[in-house]
C-alpha positions in Angstrom: 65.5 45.7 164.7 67.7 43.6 166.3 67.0 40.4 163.8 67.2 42.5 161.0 70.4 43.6 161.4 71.5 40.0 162.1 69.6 38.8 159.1 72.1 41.3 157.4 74.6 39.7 158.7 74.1 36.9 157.6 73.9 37.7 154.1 77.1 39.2 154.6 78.7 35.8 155.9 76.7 34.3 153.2 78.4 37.1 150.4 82.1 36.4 151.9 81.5 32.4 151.1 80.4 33.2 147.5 83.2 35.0 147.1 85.5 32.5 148.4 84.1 29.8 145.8 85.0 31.9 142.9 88.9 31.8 144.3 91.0 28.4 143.7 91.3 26.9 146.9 89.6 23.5 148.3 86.1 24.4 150.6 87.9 23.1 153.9 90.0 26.1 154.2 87.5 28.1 155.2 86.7 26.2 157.9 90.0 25.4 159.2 90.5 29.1 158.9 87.1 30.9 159.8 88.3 30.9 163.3 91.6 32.0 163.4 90.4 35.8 163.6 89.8 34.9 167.6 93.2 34.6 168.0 93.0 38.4 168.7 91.5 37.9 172.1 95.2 36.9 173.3 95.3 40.9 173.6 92.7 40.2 176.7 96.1 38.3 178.4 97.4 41.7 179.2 94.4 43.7 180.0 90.8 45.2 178.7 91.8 47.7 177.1 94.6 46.1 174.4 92.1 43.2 174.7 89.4 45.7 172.6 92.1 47.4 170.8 93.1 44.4 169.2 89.9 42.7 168.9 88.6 45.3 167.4 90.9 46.0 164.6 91.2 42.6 163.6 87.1 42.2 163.5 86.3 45.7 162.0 84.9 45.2 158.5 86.6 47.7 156.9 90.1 45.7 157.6 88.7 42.4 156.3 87.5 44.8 153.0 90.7 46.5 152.7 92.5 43.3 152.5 90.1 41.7 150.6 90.5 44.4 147.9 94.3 44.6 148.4 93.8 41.1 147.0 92.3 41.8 143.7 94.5 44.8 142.6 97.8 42.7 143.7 96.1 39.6 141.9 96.7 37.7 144.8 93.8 34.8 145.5 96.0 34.5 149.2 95.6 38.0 150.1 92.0 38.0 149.0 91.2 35.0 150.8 92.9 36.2 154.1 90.4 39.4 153.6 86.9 37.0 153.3 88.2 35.3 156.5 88.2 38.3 158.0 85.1 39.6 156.8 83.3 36.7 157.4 84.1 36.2 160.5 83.0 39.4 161.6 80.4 39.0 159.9 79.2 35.6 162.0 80.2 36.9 165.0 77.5 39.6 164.6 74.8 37.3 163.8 75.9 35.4 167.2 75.5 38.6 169.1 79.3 39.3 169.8 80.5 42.9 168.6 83.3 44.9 168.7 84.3 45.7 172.6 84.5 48.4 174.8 87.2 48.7 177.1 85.6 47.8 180.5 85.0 44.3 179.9 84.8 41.5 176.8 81.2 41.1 177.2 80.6 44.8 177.0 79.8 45.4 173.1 78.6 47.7 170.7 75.5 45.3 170.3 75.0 44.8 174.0 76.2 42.9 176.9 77.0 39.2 175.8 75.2 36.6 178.6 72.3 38.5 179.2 68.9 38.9 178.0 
């Protein structure tokens, strides 16, 4: 079960890079920005708990969507592309194992521990 659901995953991260070719912006901005969605773990500074809080919201799916869509109806290929960052990254986080946190600890997720076997 568990590969499947990765293997979802990926076709997700795979869906939010097709998108991004159909907007007007050179392919190295995706790179440059895929990671910048990790900058929510700074929440982790202060303690667990607004480490999840805003780890999750900036990796939940729906957020990255949202945006994403936000995008189209304001006809705005920025906006859309800030969404497929989003998306995609929590989208390759997944495949990698790491999910959205509970509040005990970062490696606590919803898709296991992170580190162990």
């Amino acid at each position: 079960m568990k590969n499947l659901l990765k293997l979802e995953e990926l076709f997700m991260f795979a869906l939010s890079i097709f998108f991004f070719t159909k907007l007007d912006f050179v392919w190295w901005w995706y790179l440059v920005f895929l990671f910048t969605p990790d900058l929510s773990m700074l929440g982790y500074l202060f303690n667990s708990q607004i480490g999840a809080a805003t780890y999750n919201f900036v990796h939940h799916k729906a957020l990255g969507i949202s945006i994403f869509v936000l995008g189209i109806i304001l006809v705005s290929q920025p906006i859309q592309f800030a969404g497929l960052i989003l998306f995609g990254h929590s989208s390759m986080d997944r495949v990698m194992g790491y999910g959205l946190k509970h509040t005990d600890s970062f490696q606590h997720t919803h898709l296991g521990m992170i580190g162990k076997a």
